[in-house]
VMD Tcl script that builds the backbone (N, CA, C; Angstrom):
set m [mol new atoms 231]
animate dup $m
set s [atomselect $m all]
$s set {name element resname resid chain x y z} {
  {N N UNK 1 A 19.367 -3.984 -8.892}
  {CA C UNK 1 A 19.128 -3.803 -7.485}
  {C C UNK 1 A 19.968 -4.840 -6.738}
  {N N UNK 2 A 20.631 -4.255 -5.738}
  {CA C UNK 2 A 21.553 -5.285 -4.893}
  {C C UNK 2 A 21.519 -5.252 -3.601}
  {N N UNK 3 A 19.939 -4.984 -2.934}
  {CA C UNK 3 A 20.356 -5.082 -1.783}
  {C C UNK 3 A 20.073 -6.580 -1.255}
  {N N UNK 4 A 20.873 -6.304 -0.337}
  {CA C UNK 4 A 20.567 -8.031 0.582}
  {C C UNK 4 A 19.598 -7.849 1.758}
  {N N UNK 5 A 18.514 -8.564 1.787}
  {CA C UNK 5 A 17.528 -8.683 3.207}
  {C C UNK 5 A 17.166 -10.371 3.513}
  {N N UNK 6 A 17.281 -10.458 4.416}
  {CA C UNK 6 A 17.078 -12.261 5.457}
  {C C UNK 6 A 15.686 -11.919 6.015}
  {N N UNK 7 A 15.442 -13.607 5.383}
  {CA C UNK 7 A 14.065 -14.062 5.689}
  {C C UNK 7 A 14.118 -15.343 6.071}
  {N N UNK 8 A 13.262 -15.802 7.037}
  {CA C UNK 8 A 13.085 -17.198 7.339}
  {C C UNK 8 A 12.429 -18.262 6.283}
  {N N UNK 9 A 13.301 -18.719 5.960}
  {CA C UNK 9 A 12.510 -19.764 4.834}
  {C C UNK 9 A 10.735 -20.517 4.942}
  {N N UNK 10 A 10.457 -19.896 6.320}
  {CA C UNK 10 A 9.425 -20.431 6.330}
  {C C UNK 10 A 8.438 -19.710 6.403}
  {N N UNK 11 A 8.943 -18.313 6.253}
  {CA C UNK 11 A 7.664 -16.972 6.175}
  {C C UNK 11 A 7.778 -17.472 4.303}
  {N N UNK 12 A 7.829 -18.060 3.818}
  {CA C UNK 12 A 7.657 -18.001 1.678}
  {C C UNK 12 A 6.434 -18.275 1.561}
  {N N UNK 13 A 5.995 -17.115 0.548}
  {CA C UNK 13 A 5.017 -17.067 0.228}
  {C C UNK 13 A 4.635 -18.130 -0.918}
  {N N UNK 14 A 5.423 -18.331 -1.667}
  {CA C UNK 14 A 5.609 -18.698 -2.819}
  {C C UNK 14 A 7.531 -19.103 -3.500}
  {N N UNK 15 A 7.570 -20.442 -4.230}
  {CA C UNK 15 A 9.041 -20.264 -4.715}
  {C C UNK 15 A 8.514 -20.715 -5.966}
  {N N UNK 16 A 9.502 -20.622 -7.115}
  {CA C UNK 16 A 9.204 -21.192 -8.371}
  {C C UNK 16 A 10.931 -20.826 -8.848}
  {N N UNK 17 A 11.256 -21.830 -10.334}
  {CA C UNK 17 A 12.206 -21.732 -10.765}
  {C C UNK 17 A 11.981 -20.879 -12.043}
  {N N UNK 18 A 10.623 -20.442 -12.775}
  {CA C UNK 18 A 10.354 -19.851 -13.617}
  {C C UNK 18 A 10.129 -18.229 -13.098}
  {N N UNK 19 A 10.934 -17.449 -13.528}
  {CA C UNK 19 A 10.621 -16.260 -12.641}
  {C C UNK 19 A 9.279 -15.625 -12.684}
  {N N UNK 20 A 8.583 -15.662 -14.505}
  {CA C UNK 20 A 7.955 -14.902 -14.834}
  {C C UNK 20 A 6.339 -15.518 -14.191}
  {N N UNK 21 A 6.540 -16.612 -14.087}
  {CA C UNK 21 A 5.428 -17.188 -13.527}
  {C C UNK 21 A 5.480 -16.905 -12.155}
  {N N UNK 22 A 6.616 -16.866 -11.510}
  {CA C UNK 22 A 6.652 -16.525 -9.754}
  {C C UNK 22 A 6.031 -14.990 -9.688}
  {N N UNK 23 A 6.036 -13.976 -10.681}
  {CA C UNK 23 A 5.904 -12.651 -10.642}
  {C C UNK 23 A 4.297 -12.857 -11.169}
  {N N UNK 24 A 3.644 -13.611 -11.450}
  {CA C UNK 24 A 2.013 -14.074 -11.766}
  {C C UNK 24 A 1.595 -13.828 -10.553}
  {N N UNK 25 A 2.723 -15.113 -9.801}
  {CA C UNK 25 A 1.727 -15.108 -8.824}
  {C C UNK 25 A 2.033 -13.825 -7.571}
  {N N UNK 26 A 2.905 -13.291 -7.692}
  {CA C UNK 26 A 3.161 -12.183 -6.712}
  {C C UNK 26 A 2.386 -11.177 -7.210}
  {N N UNK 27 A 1.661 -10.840 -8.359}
  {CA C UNK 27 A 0.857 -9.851 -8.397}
  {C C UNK 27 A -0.779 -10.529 -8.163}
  {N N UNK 28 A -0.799 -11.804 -8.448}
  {CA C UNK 28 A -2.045 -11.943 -7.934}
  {C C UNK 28 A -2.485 -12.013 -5.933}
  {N N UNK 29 A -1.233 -12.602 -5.453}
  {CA C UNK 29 A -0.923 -12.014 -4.322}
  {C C UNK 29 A -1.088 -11.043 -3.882}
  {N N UNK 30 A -0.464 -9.970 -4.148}
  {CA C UNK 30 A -0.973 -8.747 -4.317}
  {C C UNK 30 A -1.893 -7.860 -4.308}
  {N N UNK 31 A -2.823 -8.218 -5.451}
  {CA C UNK 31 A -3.927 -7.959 -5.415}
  {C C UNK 31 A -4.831 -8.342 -4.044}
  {N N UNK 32 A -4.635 -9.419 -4.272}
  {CA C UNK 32 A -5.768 -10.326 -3.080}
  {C C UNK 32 A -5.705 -9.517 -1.672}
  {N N UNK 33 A -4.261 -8.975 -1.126}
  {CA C UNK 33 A -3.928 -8.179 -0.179}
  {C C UNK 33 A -4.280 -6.982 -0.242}
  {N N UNK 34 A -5.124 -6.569 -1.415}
  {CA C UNK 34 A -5.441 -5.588 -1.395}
  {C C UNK 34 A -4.783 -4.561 -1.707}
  {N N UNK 35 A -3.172 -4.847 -1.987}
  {CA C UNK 35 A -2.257 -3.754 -2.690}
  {C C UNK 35 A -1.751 -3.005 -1.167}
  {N N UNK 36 A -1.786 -3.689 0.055}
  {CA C UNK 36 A -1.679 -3.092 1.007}
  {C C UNK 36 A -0.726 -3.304 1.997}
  {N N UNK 37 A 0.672 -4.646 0.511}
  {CA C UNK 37 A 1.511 -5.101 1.558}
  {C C UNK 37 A 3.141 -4.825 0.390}
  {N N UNK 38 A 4.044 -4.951 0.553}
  {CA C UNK 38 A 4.928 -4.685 -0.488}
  {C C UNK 38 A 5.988 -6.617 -0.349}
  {N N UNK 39 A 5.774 -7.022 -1.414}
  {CA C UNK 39 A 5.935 -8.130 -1.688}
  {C C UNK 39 A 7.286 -7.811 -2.237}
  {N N UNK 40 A 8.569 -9.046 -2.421}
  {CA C UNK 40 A 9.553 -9.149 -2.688}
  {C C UNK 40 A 9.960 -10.132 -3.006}
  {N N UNK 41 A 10.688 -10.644 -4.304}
  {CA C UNK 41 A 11.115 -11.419 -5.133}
  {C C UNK 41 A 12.977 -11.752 -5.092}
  {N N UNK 42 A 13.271 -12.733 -4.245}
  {CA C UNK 42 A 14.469 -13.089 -3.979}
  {C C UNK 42 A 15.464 -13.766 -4.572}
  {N N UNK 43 A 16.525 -14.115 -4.548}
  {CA C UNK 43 A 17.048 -15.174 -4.850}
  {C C UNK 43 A 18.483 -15.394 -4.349}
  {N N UNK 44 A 18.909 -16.582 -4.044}
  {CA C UNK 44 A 20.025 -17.326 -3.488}
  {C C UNK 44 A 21.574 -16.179 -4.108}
  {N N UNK 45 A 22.125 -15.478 -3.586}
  {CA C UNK 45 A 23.156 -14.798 -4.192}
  {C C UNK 45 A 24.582 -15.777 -4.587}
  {N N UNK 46 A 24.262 -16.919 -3.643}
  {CA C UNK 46 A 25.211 -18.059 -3.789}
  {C C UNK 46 A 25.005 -19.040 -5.100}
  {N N UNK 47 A 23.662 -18.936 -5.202}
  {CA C UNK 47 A 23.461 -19.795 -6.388}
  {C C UNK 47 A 22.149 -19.332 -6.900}
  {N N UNK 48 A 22.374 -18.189 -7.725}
  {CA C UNK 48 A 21.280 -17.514 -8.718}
  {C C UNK 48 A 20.511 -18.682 -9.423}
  {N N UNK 49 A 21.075 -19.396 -9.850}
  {CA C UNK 49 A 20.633 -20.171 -11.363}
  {C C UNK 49 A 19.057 -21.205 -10.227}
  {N N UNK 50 A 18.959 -20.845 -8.727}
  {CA C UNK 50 A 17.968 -22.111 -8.158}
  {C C UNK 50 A 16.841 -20.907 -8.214}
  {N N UNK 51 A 16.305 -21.679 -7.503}
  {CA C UNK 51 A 14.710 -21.029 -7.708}
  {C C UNK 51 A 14.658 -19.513 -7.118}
  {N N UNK 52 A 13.807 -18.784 -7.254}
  {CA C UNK 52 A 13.615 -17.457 -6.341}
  {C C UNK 52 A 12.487 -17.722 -6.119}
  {N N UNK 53 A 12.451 -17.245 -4.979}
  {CA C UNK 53 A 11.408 -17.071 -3.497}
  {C C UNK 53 A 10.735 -15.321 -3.306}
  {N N UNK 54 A 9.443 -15.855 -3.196}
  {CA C UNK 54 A 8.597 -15.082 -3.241}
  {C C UNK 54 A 7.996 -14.248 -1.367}
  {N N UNK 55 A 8.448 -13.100 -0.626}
  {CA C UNK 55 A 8.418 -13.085 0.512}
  {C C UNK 55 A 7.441 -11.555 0.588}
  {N N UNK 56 A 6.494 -11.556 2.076}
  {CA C UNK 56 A 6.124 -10.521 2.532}
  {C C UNK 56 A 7.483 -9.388 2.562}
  {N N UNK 57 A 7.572 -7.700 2.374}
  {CA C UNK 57 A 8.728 -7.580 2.995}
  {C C UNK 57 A 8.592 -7.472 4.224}
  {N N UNK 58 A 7.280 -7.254 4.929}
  {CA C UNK 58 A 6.978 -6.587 6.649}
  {C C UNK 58 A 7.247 -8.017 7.119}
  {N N UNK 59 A 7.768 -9.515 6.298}
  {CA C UNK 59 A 8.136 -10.763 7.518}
  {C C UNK 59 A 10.001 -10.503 7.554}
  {N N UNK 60 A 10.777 -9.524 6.728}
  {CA C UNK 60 A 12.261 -9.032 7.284}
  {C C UNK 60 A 12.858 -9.362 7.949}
  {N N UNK 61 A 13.755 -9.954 8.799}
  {CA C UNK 61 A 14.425 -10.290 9.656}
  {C C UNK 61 A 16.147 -9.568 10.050}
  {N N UNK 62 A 16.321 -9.605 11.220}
  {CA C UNK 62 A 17.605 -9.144 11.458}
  {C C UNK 62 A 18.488 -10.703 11.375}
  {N N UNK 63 A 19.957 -10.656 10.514}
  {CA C UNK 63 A 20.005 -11.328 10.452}
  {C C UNK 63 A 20.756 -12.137 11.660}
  {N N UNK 64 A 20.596 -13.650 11.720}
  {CA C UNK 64 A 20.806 -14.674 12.571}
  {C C UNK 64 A 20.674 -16.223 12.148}
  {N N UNK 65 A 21.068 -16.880 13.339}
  {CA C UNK 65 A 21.452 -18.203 12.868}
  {C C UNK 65 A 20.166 -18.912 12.259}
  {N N UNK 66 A 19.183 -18.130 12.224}
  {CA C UNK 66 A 17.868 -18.886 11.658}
  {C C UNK 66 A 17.045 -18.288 10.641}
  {N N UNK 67 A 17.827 -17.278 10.162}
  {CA C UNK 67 A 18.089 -16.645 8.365}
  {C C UNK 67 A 18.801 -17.119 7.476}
  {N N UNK 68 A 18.153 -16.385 6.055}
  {CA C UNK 68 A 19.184 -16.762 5.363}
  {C C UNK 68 A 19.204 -15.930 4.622}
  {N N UNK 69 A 20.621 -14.993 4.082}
  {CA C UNK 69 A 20.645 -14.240 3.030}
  {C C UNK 69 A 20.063 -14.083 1.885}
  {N N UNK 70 A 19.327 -13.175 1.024}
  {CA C UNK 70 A 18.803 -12.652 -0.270}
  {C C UNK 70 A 19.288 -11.942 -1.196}
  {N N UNK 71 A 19.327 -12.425 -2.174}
  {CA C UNK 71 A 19.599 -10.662 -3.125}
  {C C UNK 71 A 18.115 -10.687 -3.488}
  {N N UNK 72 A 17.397 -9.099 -3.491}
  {CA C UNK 72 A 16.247 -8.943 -4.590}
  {C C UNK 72 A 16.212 -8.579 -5.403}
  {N N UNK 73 A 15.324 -9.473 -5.835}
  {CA C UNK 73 A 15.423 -9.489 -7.562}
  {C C UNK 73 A 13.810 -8.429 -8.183}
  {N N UNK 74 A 13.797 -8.331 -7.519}
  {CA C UNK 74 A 12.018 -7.452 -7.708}
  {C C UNK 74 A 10.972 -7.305 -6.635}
  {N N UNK 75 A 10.529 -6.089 -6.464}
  {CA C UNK 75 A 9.570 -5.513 -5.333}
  {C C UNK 75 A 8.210 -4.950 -5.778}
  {N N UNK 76 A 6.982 -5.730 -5.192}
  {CA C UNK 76 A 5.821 -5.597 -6.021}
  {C C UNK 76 A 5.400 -4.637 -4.429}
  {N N UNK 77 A 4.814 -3.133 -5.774}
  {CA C UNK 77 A 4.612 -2.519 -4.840}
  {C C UNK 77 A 3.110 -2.158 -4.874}
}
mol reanalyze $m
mol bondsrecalc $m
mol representation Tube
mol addrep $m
């Protein structure tokens, strides 16, 4: 999957450098929401190897000087 979507670093739900543990907590997230929000699993396209960030997708942004680019890496639906 390659699309790119901008988020404000300060809508994160969650970041971690372990993915499989960041995807723990995005399904327990998840759950807790009741399964009633579609969660998204990011990461730096400039520098894959740092952590990925865990985001609402309904917090989206158009992008601007107070975004920052994504690739996603996984969408908890």
């Amino acid at each position: 999957m390659e699309e790119t979507v901008f988020f404000n670093l300060g809508n994160a739900l969650a970041s971690n450098f372990d993915t499989k543990e960041l995807e723990r907590t995005a399904q327990i997230e998840h759950l807790k929401r009741n399964k009633k929000s579609r969660l998204v699993i990011v990461n730096d396209p400039d520098s894959p190897e740092k952590e990925h960030i865990l985001f609402d997708l309904s917090d989206q942004e158009e992008p601007s000087s107070s975004t920052t680019s994504f690739k996603v890496t996984k969408i908890i639906e």
